[in-house]
C-alpha atoms as one frame of an Amber mdcrd trajectory, in Angstrom:
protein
 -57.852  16.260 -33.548 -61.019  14.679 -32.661 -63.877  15.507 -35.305 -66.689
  15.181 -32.926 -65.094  16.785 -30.026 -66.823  20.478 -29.387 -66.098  23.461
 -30.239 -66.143  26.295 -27.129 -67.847  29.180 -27.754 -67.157  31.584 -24.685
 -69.643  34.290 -24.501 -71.896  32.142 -26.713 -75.221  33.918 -25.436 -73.656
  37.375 -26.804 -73.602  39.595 -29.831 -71.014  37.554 -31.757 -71.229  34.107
 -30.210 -74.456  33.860 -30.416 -74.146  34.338 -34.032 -71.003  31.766 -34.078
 -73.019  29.391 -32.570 -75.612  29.572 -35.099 -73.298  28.907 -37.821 -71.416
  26.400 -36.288 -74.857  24.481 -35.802 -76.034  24.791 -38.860 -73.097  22.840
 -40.215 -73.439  19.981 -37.790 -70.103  21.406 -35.632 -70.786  20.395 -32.224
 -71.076  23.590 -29.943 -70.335  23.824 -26.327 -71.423  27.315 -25.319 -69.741
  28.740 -22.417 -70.861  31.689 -20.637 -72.728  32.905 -17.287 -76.041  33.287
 -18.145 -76.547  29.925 -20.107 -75.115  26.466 -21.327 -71.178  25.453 -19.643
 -70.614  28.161 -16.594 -67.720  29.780 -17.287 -66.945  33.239 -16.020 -63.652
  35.371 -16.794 -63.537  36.291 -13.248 -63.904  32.512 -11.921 -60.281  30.660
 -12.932 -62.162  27.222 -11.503 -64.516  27.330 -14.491 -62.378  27.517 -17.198
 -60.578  23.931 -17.213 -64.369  22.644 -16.587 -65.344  24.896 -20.198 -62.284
  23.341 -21.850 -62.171  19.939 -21.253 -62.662  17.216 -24.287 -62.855  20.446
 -26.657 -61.302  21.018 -30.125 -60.651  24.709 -30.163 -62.127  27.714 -29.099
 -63.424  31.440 -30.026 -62.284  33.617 -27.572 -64.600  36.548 -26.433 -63.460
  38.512 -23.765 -65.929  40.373 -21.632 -66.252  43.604 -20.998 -63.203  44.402
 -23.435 -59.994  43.728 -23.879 -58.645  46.894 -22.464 -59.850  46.892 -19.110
 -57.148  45.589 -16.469 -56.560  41.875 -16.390 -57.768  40.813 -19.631 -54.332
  40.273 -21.737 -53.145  37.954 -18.377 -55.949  36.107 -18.061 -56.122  35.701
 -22.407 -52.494  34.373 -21.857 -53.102  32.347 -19.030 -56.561  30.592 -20.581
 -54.872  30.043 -23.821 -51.502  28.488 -22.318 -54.473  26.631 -20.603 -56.131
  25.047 -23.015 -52.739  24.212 -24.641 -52.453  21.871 -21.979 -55.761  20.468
 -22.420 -55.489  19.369 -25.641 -57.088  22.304 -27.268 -55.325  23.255 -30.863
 -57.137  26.257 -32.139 -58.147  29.516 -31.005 -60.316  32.176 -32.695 -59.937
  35.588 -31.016 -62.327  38.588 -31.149 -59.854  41.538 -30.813 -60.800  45.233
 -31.227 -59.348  47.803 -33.505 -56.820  50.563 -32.298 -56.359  49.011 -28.781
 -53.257  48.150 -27.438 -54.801  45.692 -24.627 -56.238  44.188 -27.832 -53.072
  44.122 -29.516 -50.925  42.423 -26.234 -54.209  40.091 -26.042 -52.880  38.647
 -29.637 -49.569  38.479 -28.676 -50.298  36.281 -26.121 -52.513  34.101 -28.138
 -50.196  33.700 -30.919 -47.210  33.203 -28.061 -49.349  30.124 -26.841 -48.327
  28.282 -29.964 -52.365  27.700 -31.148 -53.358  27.292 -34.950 -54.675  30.843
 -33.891 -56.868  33.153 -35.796 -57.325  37.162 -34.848 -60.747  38.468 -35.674
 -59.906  42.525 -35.333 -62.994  44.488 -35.417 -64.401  48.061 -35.153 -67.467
  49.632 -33.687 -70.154  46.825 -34.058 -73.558  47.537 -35.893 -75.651  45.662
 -33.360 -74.284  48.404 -30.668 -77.338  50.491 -31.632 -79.780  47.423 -31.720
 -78.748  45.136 -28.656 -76.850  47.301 -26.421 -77.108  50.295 -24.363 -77.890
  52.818 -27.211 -81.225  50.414 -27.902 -82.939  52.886 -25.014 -81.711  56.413
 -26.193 -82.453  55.369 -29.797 -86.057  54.389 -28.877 -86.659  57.295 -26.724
 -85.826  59.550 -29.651 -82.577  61.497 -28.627 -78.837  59.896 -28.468 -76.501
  61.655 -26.388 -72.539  60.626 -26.534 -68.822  61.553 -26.654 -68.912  61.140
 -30.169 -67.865  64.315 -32.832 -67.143  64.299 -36.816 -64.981  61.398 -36.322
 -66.113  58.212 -39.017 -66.158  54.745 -38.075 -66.535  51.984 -40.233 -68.632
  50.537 -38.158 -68.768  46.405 -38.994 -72.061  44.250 -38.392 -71.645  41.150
 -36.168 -72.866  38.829 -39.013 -70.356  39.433 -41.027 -67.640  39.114 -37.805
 -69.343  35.601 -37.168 -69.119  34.469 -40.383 -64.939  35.208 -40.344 -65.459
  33.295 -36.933 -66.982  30.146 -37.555 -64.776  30.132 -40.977 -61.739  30.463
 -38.907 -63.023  27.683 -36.635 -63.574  25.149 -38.974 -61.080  25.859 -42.010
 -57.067  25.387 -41.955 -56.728  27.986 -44.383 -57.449  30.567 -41.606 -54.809
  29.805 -39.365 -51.965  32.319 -38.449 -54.210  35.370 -39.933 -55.288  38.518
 -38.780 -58.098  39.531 -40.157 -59.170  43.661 -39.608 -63.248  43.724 -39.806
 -64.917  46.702 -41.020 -68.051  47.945 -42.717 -67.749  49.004 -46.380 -67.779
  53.015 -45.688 -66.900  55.690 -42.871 -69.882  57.213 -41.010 -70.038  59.655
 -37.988 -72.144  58.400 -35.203 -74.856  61.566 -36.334 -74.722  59.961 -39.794
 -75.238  56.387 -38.472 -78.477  57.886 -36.582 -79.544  59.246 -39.267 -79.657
  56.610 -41.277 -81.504  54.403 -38.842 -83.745  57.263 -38.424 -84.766  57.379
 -42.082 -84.935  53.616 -42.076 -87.208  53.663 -38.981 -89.743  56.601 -40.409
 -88.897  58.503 -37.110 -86.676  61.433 -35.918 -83.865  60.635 -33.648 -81.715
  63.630 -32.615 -78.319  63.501 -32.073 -76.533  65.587 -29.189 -72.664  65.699
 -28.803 -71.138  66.109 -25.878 -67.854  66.040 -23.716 -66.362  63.307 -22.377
 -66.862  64.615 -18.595 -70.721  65.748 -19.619 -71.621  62.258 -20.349 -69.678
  60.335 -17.405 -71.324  62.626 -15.274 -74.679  61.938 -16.869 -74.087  57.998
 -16.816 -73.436  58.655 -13.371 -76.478  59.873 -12.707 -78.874  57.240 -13.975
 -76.753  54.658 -12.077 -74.009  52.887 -14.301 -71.436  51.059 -12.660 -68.010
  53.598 -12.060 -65.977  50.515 -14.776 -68.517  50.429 -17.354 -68.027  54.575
 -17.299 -64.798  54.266 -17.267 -64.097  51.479 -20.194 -67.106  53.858 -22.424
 -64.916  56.964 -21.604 -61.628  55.332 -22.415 -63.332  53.760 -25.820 -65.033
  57.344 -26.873 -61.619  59.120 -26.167 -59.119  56.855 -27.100 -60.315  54.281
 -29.707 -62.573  56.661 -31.464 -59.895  59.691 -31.957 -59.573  58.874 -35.618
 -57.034  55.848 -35.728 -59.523  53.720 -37.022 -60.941  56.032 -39.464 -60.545
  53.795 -42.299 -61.567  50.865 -44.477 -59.807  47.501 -44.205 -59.922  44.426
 -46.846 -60.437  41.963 -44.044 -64.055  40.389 -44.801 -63.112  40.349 -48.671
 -59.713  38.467 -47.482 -61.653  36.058 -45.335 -64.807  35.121 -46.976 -64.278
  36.495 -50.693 -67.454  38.675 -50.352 -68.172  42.748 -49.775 -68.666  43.472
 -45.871 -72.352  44.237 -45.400 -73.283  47.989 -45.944 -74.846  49.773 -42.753
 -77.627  50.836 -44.889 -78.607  47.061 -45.311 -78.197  46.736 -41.531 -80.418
  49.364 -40.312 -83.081  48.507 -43.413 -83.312  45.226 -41.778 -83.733  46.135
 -38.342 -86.381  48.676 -38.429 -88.265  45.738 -40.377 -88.133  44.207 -36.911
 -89.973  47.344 -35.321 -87.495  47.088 -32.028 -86.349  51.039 -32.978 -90.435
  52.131 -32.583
């Protein structure tokens, strides 16, 4: 394997690859980021960009967007990674999700590819409620989602790209599947609560079914598939299967996963919840 050939990061510019990049950088790895909004094009839905993303590179983290479970994702996984077989690339890092069987056929096919491959299996990101679409609600003072008593052990990105660039860059990592989670089960109320206390501010939590808030997306214009993969993710992933803590962060990186407490501490610092 060529030491100086890069390392493709696909959806470099976004909550975990951004973060992969960073580390990889800041150990002198050469990066290659591929995505559509910056660096290499390279586009899930576009077939002629992928060869373009792959060629003269090492290995690869694998980050498929929107999710794994939406149809077409474990085909194209199994056709990119049989792919960059051919090209020359050796190993793949791939961000899965917890509880999903997409996810879990999206492995398979990884594995099946015959990569030094890595799984990176995670639950309900952190960042969610700092860079995605619950940023708005939060800041406005009143969340409003599909979500009951259920826990989640919800995992924060930094800890996800750490197992990442780890797995990228150390044989030791090969043929594992590591489960990411945060330290502790919270409800989504509990979660908001805690970033309300750490943001000196109320934010109010309202419940509600799974038609209620598909038919409130629906009004303030989100697309009919992002509805449907939020539904599908609120019903389905979030029923409780993943209501548990997993070792995977202490297996990988021989530290405790970071604590959401610490999370939302640090990013009310920021002021982007006021």
């Amino acid at each position: 394997m060529n030491s100086h050939a890069p390392t493709l990061v696909l959806g470099g510019t976004g909550k975990t690859g951004s973060r992969v990049v960073q580390r990889l950088t800041a150990h002198d790895v050469p990066v290659r980021i591929g995505s559509r909004s910056g660096g290499v094009p390279f586009d899930w839905e576009d077939r002629d960009t992928w060869a373009p993303a792959l060629s003269g590179t090492k290995s690869a983290y694998l980050s498929y967007y929107p999710d794994l479970t939406v149809p077409g994702a474990v085909d194209a996984i199994a056709t990119f990674s049989e792919l960059a077989i051919a090209t020359g690339v050796r190993r793949l890092v791939l961000l899965s999700g917890r509880g999903e069987e997409e996810a879990q056929a999206a492995e398979k096919a990884v594995i099946g590819s015959g990569a030094d491959a890595t799984i990176v299996r995670c639950s309900w990101f952190n960042q969610n409620f700092s860079e995605g679409y619950l940023l708005e609600p939060i800041r406005a003072g009143e969340v409003v989602l599909p979500a009951g008593d259920v826990p989640e052990p919800f995992v924060d990105t930094d800890d996800i790209a750490d197992v990442a660039a780890a797995a990228l860059t150390d044989d030791r990592h090969i043929g594992e599947i590591y489960e990411l989670t945060g330290p502790r089960l919270l409800t989504f109320a509990e979660a908001l609560a805690e970033i309300a206390a750490a943001a000196g501010r109320p934010i109010r939590f309202v419940p509600v079914t799974a038609e209620e808030n598909a038919a409130a997306l629906t009004d303030v214009g989100v697309p009919a598939d992002v509805i449907e993969l939020l539904t599908y993710l609120f019903a389905t992933v979030l029923d409780g299967r993943n209501a548990h803590c997993t070792d995977g962060v202490q297996r990988a990186l021989g530290r405790a996963p970071r604590d959401f407490a610490d999370f939302a501490r640090s990013t009310a610092a920021t002021g982007i919840w006021n």
